[in-house]
C-alpha positions as CSV (number, residue, x, y, z in Angstrom):
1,X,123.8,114.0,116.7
2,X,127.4,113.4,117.2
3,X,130.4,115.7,117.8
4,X,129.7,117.9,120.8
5,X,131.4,115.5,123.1
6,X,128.8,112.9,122.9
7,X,125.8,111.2,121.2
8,X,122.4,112.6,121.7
9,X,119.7,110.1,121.1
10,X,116.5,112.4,118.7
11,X,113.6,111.8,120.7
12,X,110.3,111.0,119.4
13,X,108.6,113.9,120.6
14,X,111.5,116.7,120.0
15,X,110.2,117.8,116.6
16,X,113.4,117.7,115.1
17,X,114.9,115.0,113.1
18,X,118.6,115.2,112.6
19,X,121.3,112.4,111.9
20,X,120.1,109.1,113.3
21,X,123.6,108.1,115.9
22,X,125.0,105.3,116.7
23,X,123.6,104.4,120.4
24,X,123.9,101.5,122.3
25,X,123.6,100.6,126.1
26,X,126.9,102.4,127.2
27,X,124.7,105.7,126.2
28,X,121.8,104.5,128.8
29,X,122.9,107.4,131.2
30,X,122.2,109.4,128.0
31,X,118.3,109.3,127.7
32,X,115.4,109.9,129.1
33,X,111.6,108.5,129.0
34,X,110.4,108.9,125.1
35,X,114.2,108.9,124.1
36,X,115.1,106.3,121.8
37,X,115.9,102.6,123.1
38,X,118.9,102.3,124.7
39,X,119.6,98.8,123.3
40,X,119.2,99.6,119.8
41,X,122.0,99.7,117.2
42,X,121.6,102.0,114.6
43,X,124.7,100.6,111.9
44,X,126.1,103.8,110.8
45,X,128.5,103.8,107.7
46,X,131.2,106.0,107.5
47,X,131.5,105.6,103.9
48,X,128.6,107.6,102.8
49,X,125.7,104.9,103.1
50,X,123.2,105.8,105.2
51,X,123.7,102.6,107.1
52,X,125.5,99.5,107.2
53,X,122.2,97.1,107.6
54,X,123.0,93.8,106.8
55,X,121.2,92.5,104.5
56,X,118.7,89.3,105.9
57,X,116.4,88.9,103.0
58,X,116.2,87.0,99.5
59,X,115.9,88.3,96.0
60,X,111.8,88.5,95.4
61,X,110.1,89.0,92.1
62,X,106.5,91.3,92.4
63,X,103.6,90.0,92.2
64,X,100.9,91.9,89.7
65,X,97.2,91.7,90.5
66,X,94.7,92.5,88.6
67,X,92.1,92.8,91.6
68,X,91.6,96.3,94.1
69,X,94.2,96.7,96.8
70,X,92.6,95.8,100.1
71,X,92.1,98.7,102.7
72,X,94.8,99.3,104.9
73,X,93.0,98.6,108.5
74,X,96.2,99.7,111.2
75,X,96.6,97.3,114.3
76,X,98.8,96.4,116.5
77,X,102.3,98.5,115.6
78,X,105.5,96.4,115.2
79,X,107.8,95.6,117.9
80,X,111.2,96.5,117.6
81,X,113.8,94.6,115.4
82,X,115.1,93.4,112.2
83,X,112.1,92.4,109.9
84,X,112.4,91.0,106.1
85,X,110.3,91.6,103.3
86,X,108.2,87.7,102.3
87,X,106.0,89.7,99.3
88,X,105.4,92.2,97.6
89,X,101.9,92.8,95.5
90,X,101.7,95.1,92.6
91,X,98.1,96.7,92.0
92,X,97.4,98.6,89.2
93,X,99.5,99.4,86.0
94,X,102.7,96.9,86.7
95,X,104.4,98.3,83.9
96,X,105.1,100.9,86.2
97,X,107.4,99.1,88.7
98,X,111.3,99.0,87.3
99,X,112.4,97.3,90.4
100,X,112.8,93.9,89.1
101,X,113.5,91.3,92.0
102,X,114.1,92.6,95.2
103,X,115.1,91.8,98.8
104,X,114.9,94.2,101.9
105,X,115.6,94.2,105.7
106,X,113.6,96.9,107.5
107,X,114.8,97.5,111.2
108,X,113.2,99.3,113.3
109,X,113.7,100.4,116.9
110,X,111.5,103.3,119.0
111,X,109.7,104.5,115.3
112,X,113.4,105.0,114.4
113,X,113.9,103.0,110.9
114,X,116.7,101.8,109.3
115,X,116.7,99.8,105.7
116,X,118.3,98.4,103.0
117,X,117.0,97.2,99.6
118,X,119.1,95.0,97.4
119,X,118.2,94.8,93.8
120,X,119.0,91.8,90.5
121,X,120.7,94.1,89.0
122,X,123.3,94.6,91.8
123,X,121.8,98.0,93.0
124,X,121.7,98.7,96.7
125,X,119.8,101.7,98.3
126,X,120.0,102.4,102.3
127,X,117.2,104.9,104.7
128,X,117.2,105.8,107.6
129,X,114.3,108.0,109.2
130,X,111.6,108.2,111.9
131,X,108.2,106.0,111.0
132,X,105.4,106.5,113.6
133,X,102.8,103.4,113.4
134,X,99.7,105.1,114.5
135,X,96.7,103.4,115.7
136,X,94.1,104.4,112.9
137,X,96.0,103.0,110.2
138,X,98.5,106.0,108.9
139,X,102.8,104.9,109.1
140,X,104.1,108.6,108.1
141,X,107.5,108.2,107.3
142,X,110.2,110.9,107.7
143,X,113.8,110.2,106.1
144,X,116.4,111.8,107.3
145,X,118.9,110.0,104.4
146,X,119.6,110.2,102.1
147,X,116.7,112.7,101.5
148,X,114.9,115.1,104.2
149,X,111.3,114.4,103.2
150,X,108.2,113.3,104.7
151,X,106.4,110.6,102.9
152,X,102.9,111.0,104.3
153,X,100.9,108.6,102.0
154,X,101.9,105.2,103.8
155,X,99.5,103.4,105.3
156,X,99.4,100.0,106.8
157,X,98.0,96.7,108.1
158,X,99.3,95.0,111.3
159,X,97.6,91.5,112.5
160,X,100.2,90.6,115.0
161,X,103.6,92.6,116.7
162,X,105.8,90.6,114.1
163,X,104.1,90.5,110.8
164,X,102.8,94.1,108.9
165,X,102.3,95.5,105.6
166,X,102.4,98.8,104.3
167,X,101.2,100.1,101.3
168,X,102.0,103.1,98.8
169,X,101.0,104.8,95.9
170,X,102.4,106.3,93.0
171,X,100.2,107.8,90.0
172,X,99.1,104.9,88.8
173,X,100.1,101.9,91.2
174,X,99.5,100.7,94.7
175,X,102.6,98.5,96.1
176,X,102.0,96.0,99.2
177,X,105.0,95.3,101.3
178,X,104.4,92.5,103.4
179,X,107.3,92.3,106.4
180,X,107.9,89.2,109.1
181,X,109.8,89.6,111.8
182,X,113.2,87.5,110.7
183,X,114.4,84.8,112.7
């Protein structure tokens, strides 16, 4: 949180979840063990985004299948970066998804996320928030902006530290994001 003189870095095990800050190695001095990576960038934007992500990835169209989504299993969580969306499955009712083509860079540094989603019809929408990749196979995600929610219902697969998927559900629809560490 910023403004008392200085940055202070939310720690994964604090229990509280405030604005994500700007922190970079000049703020090393400023954390602890279990505090957030001192060589991470979180891209902040001043003009109300809730960060300035760049973004990495192409426009994508869904895919809809017909077939059951497979189980999420867990694995290995990420290592920390930028990663870009290379698919996205639709199971269930497709009508449901009004996304249209989409593209999306995911960054993610000490379980503290940062993305942005670009959409075909011009549409942008940023998060940040804190997403815990736990060993059974549960990604909780907490977003701390735009909203201050916890979506508890992610779950994902992880074969490899560079490549994952997560998967969601809504009423009637199960979407599979599958991410790749970018180049």
């Amino acid at each position: 949180m910023q403004g008392d003189g200085g940055d202070v870095a939310p720690t994964r095990d604090s229990g509280q979840l405030g604005d994500v800050v700007l922190l970079d190695a000049g703020d090393a001095a400023d954390t602890s063990p279990g505090d957030v990576n001192p060589g991470c960038q979180f891209l902040l934007d001043a003009g109300g985004a809730c960060n300035d992500l760049p973004q990495l990835g192409t426009l994508m169209n869904p895919t809809c299948s017909t077939a059951t989504a497979p189980m999420p299993t867990g694995g290995p969580a990420p290592v920390d970066g930028r990663y870009i969306v290379i698919g996205i499955t639709l199971y269930g009712d497709c009508s449901q998804w009004n996304g249209g083509a989409t593209s999306e860079t995911f960054y993610l540094c000490n379980s503290v996320v940062q993305t942005r989603s670009d959409h075909a019809d011009g549409s942008s929408d940023t998060l940040s928030g804190i997403q815990y990749f736990m060993a059974s196979n549960v990604a909780p995600l907490t977003e701390t902006c735009p909203n201050k929610l916890t979506l508890s219902n992610i779950t994902y697969t992880s074969t490899s530290p560079t490549t994952f998927s997560t998967f969601f559900g809504l009423p009637t629809i199960i979407i599979q994001v599958d991410y790749q560490l970018a180049p």
